[in-house]
C-alpha positions as CSV (number, residue, x, y, z in Angstrom):
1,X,6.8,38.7,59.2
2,X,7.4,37.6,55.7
3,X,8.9,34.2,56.9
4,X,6.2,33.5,59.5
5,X,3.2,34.3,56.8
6,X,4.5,31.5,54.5
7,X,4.5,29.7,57.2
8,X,0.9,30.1,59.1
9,X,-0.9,31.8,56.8
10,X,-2.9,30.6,53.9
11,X,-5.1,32.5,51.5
12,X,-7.4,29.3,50.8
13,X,-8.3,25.7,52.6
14,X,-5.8,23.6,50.5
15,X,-7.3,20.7,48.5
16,X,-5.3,17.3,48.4
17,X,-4.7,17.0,45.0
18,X,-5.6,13.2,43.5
19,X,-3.0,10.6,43.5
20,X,-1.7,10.3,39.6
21,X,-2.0,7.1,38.3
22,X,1.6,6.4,37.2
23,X,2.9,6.7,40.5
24,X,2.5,3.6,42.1
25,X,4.1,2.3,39.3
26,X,6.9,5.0,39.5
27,X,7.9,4.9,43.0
28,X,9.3,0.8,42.3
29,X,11.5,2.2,40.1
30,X,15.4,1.7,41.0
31,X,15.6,5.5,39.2
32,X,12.9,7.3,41.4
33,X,14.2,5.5,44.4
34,X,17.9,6.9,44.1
35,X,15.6,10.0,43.6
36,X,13.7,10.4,47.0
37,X,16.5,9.2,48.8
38,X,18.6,12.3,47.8
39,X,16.1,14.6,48.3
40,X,15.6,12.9,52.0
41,X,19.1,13.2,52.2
42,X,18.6,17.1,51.5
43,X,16.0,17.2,54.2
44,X,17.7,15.3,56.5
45,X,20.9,18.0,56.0
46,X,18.1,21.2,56.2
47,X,17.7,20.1,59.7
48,X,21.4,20.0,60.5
49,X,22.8,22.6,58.0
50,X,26.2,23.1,59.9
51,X,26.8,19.2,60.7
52,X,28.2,18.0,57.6
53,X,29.7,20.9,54.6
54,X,32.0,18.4,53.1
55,X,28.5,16.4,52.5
56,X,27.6,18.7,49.5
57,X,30.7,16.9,47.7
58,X,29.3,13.7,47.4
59,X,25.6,15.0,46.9
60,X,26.3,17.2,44.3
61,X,27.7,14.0,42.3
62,X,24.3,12.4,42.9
63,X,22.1,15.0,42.0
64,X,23.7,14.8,38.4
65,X,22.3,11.4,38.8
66,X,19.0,12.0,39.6
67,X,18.5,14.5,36.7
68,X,19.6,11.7,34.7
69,X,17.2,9.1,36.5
70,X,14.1,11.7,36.0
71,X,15.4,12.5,32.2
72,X,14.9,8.3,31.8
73,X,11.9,8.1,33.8
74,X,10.4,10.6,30.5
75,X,11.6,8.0,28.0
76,X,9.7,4.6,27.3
77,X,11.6,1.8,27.1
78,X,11.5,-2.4,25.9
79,X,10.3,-3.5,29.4
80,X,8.0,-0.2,30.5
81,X,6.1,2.7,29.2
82,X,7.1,6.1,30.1
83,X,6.2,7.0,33.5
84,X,6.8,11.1,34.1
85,X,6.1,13.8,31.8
86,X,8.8,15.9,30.6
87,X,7.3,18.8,31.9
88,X,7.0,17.3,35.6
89,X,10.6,15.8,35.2
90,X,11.6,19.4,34.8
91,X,9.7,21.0,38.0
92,X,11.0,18.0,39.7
93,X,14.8,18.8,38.5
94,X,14.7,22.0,39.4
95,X,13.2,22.0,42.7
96,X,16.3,19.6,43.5
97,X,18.8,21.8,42.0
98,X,16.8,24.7,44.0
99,X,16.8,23.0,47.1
100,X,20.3,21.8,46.9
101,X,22.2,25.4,46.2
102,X,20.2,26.8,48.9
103,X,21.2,24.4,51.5
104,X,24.7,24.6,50.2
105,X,24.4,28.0,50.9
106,X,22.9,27.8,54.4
107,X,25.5,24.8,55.6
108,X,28.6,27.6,54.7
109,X,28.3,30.8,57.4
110,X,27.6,33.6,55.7
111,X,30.4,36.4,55.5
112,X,29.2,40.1,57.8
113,X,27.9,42.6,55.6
114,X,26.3,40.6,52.6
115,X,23.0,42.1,51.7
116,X,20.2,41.0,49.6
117,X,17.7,42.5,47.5
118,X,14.1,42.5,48.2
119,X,13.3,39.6,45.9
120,X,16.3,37.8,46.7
121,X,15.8,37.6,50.3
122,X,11.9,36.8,49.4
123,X,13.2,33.9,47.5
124,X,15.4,32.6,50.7
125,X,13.0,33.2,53.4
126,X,10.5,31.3,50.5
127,X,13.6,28.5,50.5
128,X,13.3,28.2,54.2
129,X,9.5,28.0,54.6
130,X,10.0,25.0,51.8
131,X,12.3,23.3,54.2
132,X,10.1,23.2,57.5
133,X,7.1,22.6,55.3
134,X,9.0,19.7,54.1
135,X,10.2,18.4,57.5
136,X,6.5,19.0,58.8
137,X,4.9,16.7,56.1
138,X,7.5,14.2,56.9
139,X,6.5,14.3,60.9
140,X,3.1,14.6,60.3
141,X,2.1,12.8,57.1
142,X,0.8,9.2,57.2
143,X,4.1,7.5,57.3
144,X,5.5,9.8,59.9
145,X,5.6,8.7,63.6
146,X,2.7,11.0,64.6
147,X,0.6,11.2,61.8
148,X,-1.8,14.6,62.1
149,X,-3.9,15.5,59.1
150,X,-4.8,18.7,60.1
151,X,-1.5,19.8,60.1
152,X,-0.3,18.2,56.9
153,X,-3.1,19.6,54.9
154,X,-2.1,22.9,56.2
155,X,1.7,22.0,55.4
156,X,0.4,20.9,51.7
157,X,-1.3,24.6,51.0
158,X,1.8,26.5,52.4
159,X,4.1,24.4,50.4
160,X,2.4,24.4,47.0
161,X,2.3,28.8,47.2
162,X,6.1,28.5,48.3
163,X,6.8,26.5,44.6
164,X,4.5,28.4,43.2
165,X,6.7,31.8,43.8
166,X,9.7,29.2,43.5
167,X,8.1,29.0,40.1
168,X,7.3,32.5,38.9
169,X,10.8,33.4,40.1
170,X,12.3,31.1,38.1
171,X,10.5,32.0,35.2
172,X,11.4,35.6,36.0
173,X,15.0,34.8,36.1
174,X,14.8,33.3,33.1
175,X,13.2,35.9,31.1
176,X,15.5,38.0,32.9
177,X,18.8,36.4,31.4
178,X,17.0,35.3,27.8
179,X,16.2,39.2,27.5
180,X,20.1,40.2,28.7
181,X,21.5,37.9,25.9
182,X,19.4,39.5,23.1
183,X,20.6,43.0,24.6
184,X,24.3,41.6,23.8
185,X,23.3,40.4,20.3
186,X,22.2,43.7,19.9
187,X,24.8,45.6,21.1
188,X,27.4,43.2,19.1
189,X,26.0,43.8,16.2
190,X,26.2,47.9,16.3
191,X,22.8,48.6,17.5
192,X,22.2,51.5,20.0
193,X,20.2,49.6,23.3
194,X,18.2,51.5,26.0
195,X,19.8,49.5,29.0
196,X,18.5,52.1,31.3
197,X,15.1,51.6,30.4
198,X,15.6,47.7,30.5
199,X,16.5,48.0,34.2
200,X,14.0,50.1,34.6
201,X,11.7,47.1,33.5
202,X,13.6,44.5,35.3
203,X,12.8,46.6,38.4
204,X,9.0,47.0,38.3
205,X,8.8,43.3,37.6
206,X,10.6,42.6,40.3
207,X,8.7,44.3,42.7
208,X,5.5,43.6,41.3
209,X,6.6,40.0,41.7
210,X,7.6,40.2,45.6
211,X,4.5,42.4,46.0
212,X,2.1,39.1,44.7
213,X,4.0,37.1,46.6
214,X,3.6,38.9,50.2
215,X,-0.2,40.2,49.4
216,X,-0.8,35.9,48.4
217,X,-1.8,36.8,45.2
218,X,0.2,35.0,43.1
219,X,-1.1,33.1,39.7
220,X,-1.6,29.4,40.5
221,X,0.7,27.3,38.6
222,X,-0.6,24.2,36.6
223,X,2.4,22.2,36.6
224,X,3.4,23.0,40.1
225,X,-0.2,22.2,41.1
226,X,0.5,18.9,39.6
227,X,4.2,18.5,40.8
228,X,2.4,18.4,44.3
229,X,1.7,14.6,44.9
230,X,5.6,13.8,43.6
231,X,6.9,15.5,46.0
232,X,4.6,14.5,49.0
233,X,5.7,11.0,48.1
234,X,8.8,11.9,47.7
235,X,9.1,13.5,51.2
236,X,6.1,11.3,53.3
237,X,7.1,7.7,52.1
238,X,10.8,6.1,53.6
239,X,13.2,6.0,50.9
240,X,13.7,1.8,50.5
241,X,17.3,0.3,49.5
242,X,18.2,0.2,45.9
243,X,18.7,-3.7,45.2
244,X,22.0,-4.4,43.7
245,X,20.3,-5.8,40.7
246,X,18.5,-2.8,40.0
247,X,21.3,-0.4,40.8
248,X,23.3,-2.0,37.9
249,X,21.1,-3.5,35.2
250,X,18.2,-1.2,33.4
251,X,16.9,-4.2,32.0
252,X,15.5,-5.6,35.4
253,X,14.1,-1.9,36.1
């Protein structure tokens, strides 16, 4: 049930957020380039998870690169101004690094017996809606073979609430982790820490969180909001060649 309402349902007609300005310019770039063509690569491996496992080798190698090609796409430079925010470089880098664990994860068969918790398996049947969202922008977007707007736009609203738990999980974890390594400090240093009531926290946050998510009433997200028309283009649009020249000297970027 949970996997087929983030994937039919929507709490609100979607609106097609505006192209951003920089992103013609961005998407000649020989760094975004070797960007959408890994995360193509990705999509292409979502829809074949058990094809190629060795594959993950030589991704993994690339998507170091790409964090480094979205890190300089932040910075201006002699020949061109910069062209992604940090803040939109960072949704972007970890959406990849999201994308790419949980595919990693899918393409290896699972052992018997392994058993999630409610938010964990919220945030993989979230992972898999992302995927076939993805695939179904790809099909049915303007560059696809069939092109059907009806179903994109649909495909755009169920995609941005996916990131947008993606998000709040993320932030979750985070907090989650920050909070563990001042407990530690703590703890170190001689002080007496309530761990039980910490869990306790951790617990109702965690609930609260998966119980948004499945009513649809999660917070929008202002950076995932605007995250949205990267990764259309970086899913609708073919991924060209990187020229030679471009591939080996930043100066002609």
């Amino acid at each position: 049930m949970l996997i087929l309402c983030g994937v039919l349902c929507s709490s609100a007609p979607a609106r097609r957020a505006s192209r951003p300005r920089d992103l013609t310019a961005l998407e000649t770039t020989a760094e975004w380039v070797r960007v959408a063509r890994l995360w193509q690569d990705l999509m292409d491996q979502a829809e074949h998870p058990y094809s190629r496992p060795d594959l993950f080798d030589s991704l993994a190698e690339r998507l170091e690169a790409a964090e480094a090609d979205l890190e300089a796409l932040t910075k201006r430079t002699a020949a061109r101004r910069a062209l992604l925010s940090h803040e939109l470089a960072a949704e972007i880098r970890a959406l990849l690094r999201e994308r790419f664990r949980y595919l990693r994860e899918r393409s290896t068969p699972t052992p018997g017996g392994v058993r999630l918790n409610e938010l964990e398996a919220a945030v993989e049947s979230s992972q898999w809606v992302v995927e076939m969202q993805l695939s179904v922008l790809r099909k049915a977007g303007p560059w696809g073979a069939r092109p059907d707007e009806k179903l994109a736009e649909a495909a755009r609203g169920n995609l941005e609430y996916e990131l947008t738990f993606l998000h709040h999980h993320r932030v979750f974890q985070a907090g989650l982790l920050g909070r563990l390594a001042e407990i530690s400090k703590q703890e170190q240093a001689g002080k007496t820490v309530d761990r039980t009531a910490f869990e306790a926290e951790c617990e109702r946050k965690r609930r609260a969180l998966v119980d948004a998510y499945r009513k649809r009433k999660l917070p929008r997200v202002r950076v995932v909001r605007a995250v949205i028309p990267y990764v259309l283009a970086l899913t609708q649009r073919p991924a060209p060649q990187v020229p030679a020249a471009l591939s080996h000297n930043p100066e002609h970027e």
